[in-house]
Structures are given as structure tokens and as C-alpha cells.
GUMIMI-624053 format. One line per field, with one value per residue (C-alpha): x, y, z; residue in three letters; chain. Coordinates in steps of 0.02 Angstrom, whole numbers, always signed. Example, Ala and Ser with C-alpha at 12.3 -4.5 7.8 and 13.67 -1.06 7.14 Angstrom:
east (+615  +684)
north (-225  -53)
up (+390  +357)
residuo (ala  ser)
cadena (A  A)
END
This chain:
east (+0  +57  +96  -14  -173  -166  -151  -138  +4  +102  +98  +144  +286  +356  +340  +432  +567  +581  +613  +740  +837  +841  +874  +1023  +1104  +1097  +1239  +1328  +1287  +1353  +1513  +1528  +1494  +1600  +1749  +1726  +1674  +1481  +1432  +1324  +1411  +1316  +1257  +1121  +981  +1003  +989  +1129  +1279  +1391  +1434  +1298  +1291  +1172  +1133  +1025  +921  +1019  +980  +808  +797  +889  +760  +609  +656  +728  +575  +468  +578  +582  +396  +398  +490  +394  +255  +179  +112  +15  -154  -117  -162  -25  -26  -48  +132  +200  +135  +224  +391  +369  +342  +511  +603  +514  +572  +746  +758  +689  +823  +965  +909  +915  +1058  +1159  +1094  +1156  +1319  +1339  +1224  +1127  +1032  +840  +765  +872  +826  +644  +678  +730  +593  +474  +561  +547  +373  +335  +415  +338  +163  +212  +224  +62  +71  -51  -218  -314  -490  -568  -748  -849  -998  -1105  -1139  -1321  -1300  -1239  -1097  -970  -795  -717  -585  -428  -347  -162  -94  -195  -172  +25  +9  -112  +15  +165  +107  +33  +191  +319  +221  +195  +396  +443  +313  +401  +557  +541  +451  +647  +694  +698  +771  +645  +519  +502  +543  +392  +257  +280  +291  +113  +50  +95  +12  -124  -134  -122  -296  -359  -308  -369  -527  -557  -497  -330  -209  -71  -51  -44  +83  +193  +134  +176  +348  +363  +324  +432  +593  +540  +510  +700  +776  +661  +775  +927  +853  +752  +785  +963  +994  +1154  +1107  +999  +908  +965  +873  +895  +781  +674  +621  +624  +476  +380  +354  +330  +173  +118  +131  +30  -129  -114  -49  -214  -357  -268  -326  -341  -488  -544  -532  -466  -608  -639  -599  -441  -367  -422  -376  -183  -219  -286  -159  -11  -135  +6  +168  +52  +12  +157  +236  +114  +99  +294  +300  +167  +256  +428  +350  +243  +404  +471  +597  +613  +500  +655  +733  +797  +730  +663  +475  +425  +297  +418  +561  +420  +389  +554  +563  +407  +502  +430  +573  +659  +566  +387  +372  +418  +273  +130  +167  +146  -1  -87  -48  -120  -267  -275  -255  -390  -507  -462  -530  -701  -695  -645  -783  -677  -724  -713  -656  -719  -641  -484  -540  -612  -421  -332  -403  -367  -199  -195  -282  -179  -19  -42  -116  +58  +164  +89  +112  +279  +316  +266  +345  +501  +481  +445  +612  +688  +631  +667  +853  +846  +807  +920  +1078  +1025  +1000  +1182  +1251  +1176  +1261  +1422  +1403  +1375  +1493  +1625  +1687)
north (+0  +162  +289  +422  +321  +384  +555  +551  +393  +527  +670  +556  +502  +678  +692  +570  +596  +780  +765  +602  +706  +859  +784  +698  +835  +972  +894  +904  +1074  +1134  +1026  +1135  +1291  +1278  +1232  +1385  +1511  +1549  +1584  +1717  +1804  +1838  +2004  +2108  +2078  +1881  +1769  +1641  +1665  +1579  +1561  +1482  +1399  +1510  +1417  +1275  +1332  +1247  +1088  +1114  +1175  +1017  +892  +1007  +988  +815  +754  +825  +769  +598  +591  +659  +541  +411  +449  +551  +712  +607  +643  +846  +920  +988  +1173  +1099  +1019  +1196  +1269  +1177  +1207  +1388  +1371  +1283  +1411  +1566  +1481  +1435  +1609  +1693  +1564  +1630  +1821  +1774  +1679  +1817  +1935  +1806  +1802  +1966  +2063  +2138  +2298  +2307  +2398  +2307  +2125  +2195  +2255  +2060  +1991  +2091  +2047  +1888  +1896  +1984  +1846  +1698  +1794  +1798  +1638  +1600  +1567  +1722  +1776  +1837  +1808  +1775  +1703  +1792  +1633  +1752  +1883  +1855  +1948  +1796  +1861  +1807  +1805  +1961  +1989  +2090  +2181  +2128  +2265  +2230  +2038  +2066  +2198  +2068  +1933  +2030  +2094  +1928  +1850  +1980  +1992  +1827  +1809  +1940  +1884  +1709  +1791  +1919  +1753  +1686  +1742  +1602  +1422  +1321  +1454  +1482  +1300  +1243  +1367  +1337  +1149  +1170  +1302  +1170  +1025  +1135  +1168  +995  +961  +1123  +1080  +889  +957  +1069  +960  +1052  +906  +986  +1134  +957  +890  +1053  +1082  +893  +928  +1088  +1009  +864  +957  +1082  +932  +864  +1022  +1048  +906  +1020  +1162  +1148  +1231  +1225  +1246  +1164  +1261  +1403  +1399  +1597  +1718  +1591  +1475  +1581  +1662  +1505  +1424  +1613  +1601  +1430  +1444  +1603  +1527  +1343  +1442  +1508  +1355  +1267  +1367  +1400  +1337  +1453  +1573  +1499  +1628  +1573  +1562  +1688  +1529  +1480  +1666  +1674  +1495  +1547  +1736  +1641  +1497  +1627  +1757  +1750  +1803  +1917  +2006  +2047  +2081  +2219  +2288  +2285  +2409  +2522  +2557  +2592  +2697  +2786  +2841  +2890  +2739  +2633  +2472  +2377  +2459  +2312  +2335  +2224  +2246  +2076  +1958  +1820  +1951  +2041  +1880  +1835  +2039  +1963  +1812  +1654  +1556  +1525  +1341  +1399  +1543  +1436  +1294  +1449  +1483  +1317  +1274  +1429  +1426  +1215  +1312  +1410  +1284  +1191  +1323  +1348  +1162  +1196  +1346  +1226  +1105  +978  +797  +786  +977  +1000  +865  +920  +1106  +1026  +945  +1106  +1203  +1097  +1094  +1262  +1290  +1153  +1225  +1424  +1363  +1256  +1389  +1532  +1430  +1413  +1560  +1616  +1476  +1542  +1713  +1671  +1560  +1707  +1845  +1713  +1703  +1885  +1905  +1767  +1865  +2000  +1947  +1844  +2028  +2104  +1969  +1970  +2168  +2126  +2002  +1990  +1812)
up (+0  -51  +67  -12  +23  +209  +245  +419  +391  +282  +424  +564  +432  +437  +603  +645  +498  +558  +726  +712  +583  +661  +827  +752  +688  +802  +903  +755  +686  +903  +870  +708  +769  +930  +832  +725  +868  +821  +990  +1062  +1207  +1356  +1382  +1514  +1393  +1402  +1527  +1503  +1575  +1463  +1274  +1176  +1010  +921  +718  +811  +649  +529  +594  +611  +427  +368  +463  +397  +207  +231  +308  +157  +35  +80  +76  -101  -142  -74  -159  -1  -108  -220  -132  -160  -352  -444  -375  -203  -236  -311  -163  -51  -138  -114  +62  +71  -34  +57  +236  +183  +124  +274  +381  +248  +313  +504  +490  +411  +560  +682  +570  +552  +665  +532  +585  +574  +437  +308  +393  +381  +164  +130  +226  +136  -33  +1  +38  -127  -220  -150  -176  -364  -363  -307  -86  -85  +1  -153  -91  +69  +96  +205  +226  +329  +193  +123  -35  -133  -158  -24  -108  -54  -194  -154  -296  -350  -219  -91  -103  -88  +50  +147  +111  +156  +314  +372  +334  +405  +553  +607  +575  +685  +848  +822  +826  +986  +1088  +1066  +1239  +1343  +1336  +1235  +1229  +1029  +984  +1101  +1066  +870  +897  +995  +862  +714  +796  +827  +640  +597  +694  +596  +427  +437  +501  +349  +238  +202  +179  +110  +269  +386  +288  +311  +501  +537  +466  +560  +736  +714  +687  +841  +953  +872  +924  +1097  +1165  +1160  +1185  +1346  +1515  +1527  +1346  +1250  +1090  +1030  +866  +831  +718  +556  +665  +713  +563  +472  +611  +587  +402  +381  +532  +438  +255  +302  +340  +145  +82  +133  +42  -79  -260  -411  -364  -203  -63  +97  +217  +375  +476  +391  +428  +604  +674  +668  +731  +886  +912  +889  +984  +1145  +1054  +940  +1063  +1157  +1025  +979  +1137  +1154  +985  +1046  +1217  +1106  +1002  +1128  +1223  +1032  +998  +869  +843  +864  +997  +1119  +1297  +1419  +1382  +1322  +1441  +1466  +1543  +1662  +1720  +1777  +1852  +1956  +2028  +1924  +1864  +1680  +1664  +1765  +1623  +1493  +1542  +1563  +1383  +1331  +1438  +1373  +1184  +1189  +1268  +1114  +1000  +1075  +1074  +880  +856  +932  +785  +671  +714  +740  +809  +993  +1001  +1184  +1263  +1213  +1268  +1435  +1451  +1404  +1516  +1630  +1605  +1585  +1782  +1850  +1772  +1838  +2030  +2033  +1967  +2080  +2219  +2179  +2168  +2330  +2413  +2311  +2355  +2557  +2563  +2491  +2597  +2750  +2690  +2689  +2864  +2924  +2833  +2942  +3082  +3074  +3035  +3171  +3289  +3210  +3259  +3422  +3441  +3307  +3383)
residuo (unk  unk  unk  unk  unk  unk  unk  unk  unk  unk  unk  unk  unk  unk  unk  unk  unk  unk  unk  unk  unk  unk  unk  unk  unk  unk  unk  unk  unk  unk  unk  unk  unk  unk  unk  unk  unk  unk  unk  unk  unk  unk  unk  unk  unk  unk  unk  unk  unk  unk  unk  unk  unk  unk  unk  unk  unk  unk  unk  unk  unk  unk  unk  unk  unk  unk  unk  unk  unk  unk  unk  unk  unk  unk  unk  unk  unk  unk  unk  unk  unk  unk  unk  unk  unk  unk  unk  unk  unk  unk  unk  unk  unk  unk  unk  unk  unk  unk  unk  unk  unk  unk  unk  unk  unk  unk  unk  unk  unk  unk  unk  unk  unk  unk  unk  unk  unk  unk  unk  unk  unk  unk  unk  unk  unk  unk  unk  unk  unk  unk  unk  unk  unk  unk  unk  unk  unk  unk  unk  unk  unk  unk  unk  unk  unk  unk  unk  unk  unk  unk  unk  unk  unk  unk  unk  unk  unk  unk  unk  unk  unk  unk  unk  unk  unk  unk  unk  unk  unk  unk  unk  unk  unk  unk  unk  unk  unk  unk  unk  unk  unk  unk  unk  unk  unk  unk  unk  unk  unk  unk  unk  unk  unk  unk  unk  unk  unk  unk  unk  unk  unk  unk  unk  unk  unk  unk  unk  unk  unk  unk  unk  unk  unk  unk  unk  unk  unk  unk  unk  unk  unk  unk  unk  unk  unk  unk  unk  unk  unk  unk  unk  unk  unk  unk  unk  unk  unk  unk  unk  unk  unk  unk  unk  unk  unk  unk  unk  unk  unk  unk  unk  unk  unk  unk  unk  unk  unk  unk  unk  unk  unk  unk  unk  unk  unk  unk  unk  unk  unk  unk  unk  unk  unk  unk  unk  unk  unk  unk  unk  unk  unk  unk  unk  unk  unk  unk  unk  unk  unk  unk  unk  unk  unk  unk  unk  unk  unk  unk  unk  unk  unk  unk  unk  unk  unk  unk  unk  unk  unk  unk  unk  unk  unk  unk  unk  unk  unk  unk  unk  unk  unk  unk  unk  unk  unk  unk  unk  unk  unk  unk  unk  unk  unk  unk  unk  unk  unk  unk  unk  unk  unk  unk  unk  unk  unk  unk  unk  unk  unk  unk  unk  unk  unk  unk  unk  unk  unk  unk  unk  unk  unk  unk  unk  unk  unk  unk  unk  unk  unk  unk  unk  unk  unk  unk  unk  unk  unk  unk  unk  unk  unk  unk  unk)
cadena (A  A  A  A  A  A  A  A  A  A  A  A  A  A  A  A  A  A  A  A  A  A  A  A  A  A  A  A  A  A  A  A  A  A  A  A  A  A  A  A  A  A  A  A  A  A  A  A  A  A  A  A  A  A  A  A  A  A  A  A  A  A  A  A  A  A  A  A  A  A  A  A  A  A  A  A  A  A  A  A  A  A  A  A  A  A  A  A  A  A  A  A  A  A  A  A  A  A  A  A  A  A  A  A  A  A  A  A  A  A  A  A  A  A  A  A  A  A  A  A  A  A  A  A  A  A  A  A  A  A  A  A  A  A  A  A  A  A  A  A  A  A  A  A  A  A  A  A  A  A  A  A  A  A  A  A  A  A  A  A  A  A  A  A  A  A  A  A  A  A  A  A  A  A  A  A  A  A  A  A  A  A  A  A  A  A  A  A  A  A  A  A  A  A  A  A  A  A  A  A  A  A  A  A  A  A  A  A  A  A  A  A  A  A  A  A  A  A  A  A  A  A  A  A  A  A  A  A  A  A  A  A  A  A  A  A  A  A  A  A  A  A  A  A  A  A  A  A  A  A  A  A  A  A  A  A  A  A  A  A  A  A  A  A  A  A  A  A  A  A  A  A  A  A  A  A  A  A  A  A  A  A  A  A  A  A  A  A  A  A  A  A  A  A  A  A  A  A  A  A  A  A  A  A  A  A  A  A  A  A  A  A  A  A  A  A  A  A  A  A  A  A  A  A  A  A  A  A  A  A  A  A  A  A  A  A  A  A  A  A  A  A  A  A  A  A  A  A  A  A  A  A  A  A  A  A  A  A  A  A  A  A  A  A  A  A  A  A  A  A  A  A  A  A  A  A  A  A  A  A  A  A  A)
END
């Protein structure tokens, strides 16, 4: 039996291919990059303390289009049509060219604006060649006519933005040990429920892939990290979760569907959000968008005492909340069980950590008191 009779057989192929590969390598690509002295130093913006291994993205790229490429040629695409199949090749090329970008910015330390003229070039180009929103059905209209059509400009500014911005919220999130790799691998299974449910094979085929090589990489990358996944990794996770919502719809004139744009606005809601709220306080005090600072959620939680691993763990708890509430949109099958289960991971996972945190912060204000009060005897009796 051929592999492309079972769709689901297919994405837990890549899954599995992706995360093996990548997991493989990245030992390799930190042997590499030691010997040659790609590190990222510490500094008072990041939180470790010693030089770090900072092209973890290489590897992850490598198990992502190894994964896929094996199923091609397996015969794993031949459930998708023909511009299904292109589509999917775009999405490769656009995310090996947005990892090229961050790569050369954790190479080079590339400043923003022109980082931000490539990414948008790049977005321009894969929208020629088709990974575009050109239409999007609006089912609730009662005029009959529910297709609302973008013009050519508007359907690359719509494009670009959605796929520069999702990018860049991927890319801020990357502050923490494992924070970036395990929100995208939750967004991407997330999307594989989504697409399966409306019927969107080829999107699960490219989140499948996705969320195996973050889960290859999570195991080096979790609280305490041996290896980061840099910029390159980062943008290369961004687009790719921003282009599979396009890459599902689309098919010559059909639109993509209300549904199939907000699904991903909600599971990627968390970093979304911060990271808009981050560039309205910068420019509110009149600095730059990408002004570095300590604004972002994950660093005022560790200014309010919750450790590197407790913040880490809220974010994942609350984006497989998200996702979950995404399925009940979607209409998928048993979509509130697994909301009834998320949330109650989600409850059980913010009681533990504020409890822990006040346990931590009472141990520490008792430590406090006991320094003082052995300095105030030492005053008294310096015997």
C-alpha cells in the first residue's frame, strides 16, 4: 500500500522523519559551530551566562526539508493536485530564504530595517508565485456574493504583512530556553488538527513537518539549553506557521475562508500580542519598533520572581489552550474534550506555578532576614 493512500500515515511520517533528523544533527551542527566560534556572548539583555551555540536553525531546517523530501519521494504528495505540490515548494524556498536572512543577522548582526527590506522581498516573491491571500470568503454575507476579492496590491500587501508579522512575533518570543521552539511545535500540531478538520491536507503535511523538527531540536534546547536555534531558526519556524494557513485554501480562485485566517491569529494570539503591545510602548516613548529593551511578557515575568522553566510551561499550557479552542472553531471531532483537558492543564499548570512562586519568594525573603539577623550578631559580637 502506497503511502499516499493515508493522509494522516504521511503526516505522522514527517513527524517522525523531522524530529529524528533534526534531533540527530543538532549535536553536530554545536560541534561545528564551537569549533569555528559561532557563539552568542552573554550580555544584560540575556539570561545565560555563558557562550551559547546560536545556528541550532540549521539543523532544524535540514530535518524540515529532509523530512518532506523523503515523503515526495515516497510517493507522499500524491493525494495533493499539482498546485498543491507547487505550493508547497514555495513554502520551502520562502522559509529557507527567510532562515538565509536570520542567519546572516546572527552572522553578522545585521541591523533592522534592512533585515525587515529582505523579509518583505521575500514575501513579494513567494506571492508571485502564487502562496497568496487573493480572496477571502466571508460565509455570513447574504447577498450571494461572499468572495471578497482583493486587488493585485492589496493581495501582496495582505500577504506581506501577514507574513512579516507573524515572523517577527516568532522571533521576539525567542527569549527564553525552549520558549520559541515549544510554542511553534504546539502552534503546528495545533494546525495539523485544523487543517485535517477542513480538509486542508497539504497545510498538515507542512505543520507535521514543522512540529517534528521543533520537538528534534526541543531536546537540546530545553531549560538548561546546550544550543539556541538563533534568528535563522526563528524566522524560518515564523514564516513557515504564517505561510501553512495560505498554503491550505489555496486553489486558483478559491478565497481562503474567514476561519482559515483566524484559526492561526488565535493559536499565535500570545506572542502576537506581546509583541504588539511591546512596539506600541517603544514607540509611545518615541523609539524605534526595534529598539531592544526588556518589555516583552516572558522578561516581566522573571522581574516578578517566576522562574526561567515555570514561564516557559505557562506559555505552553496557554498557547495548547488556544489551540484547542481553535478546534471547537474549526468544528472539529471531539473539540471540547480536548478544550475541557486544556483548560485543565492550563488551571492546574498556573495554581502550581503561583504557588511556587510564593513559596520561592517566602524562602527568599526568610534568607533575607536570616543574613541580617547573622550581621547584626556578628556586630554585636564579632567572635
Amino acid at each position: 500500500m502506497s503511502i499516499a493512500s493515508s493522509p494522516i500515515a504521511v503526516s505522522i511520517t514527517s513527524f517522525v522523519l523531522a524530529a529524528g533528523i533534526t534531533s540527530l544533527i543538532v549535536p553536530r551542527v554545536r560541534t561545528i559551530a564551537l569549533k569555528l566560534g559561532l557563539t552568542d556572548e552573554p550580555g544584560p539583555r540575556k539570561q545565560h551566562v555563558a557562550p551559547m551555540v546560536r545556528i541550532g536553525g540549521v539543523a532544524m531546517v535540514i530535518g524540515f526539508c529532509l523530512a518532506l523530501t523523503i515523503i515526495w519521494i515516497s510517493g507522499g504528495f500524491g493525494l495533493l493536485a499539482p498546485e498543491k505540490d507547487q505550493l508547497i515548494w514555495t513554502t520551502i524556498a520562502g522559509g529557507l530564504c527567510f532562515f538565509v536572512i536570520g542567519l546572516g543577522d546572527d552572522l553578522f548582526a545585521l541591523s533592522p530595517w534592512p533585515r525587515l527590506a529582505c523579509q518583505v522581498a521575500v514575501g513579494i516573491a513567494v506571492w508571485s508565485q502564487g502562496l497568496r491571500i487573493g480572496a477571502i470568503d466571508l460565509p455570513w454575507l447574504e447577498d450571494g456574493s461572499s468572495f471578497l476579492v482583493l486587488s493585485d496590491l492589496l493581495s501582496m500587501a495582505a500577504t506581506v504583512i501577514w507574513l512579516v508579522g507573524i515572523t517577527n512575533a516568532i522571533n521576539w518570543l525567542d527569549g527564553l530556553d525552549g520558549l520559541a521552539a515549544g510554542v511553534a511545535a504546539i502552534a503546528a500540531v495545533g494546525l495539523i488538527s485544523v487543517s485535517f478538520s477542513l480538509h486542508q491536507v497539504a497545510a498538515g503535511f507542512l505543520a507535521a513537518a514543522l512540529a517534528g523538527c521543533c520537538a528534534g531540536f526541543l531536546r537540546h534546547n530545553f531549560n538548561p539549553a546546550r544550543i539556541f536555534m538563533g534568528d535563522g531558526g526563528s524566522y524560518f519556524l515564523g514564516f513557515t506557521l504564517a505561510a501553512i494557513s495560505i498554503v491550505g485554501p489555496a486553489k486558483g480562485f478559491m478565497g481562503l475562508t474567514a476561519v482559515s485566517l483566524l484559526l492561526p491569529l488565535l493559536i499565535l494570539s500570545l506572542p502576537l500580542a506581546d509583541m504588539s503591545a511591546v512596539i506600541m510602548a517603544r514607540l509611545r516613548e518615541g523609539q524605534s519598533p526595534f529598539h531592544p529593551d526588556r518589555r516583552h511578557l516572558h522578561h516581566r515575568l522573571l522581574k516578578a520572581g517566576f522562574s526561567h522553566r515555570r514561564i516557559v510551561l505557562l506559555f505552553y499550557a496557554f498557547t495548547q489552550w488556544l489551540a484547542s479552542l481553535a478546534l471547537v472553531v474549526a468544528n472539529a471531532e471531539m473539540r471540547f474534550l480536548w478544550l475541557a483537558l486544556a483548560t485543565a492543564i492550563l488551571i492546574s499548570t498556573v495554581i502550581i506555578s503561583r504557588r511556587k512562586n510564593h513559596l520561592g519568594k517566602g524562602l527568599l525573603k526568610s534568607s533575607k532576614i536570616s543574613n541580617e539577623s547573622r550581621d547584626q550578631i556578628l556586630k554585636k559580637d564579632p567572635r
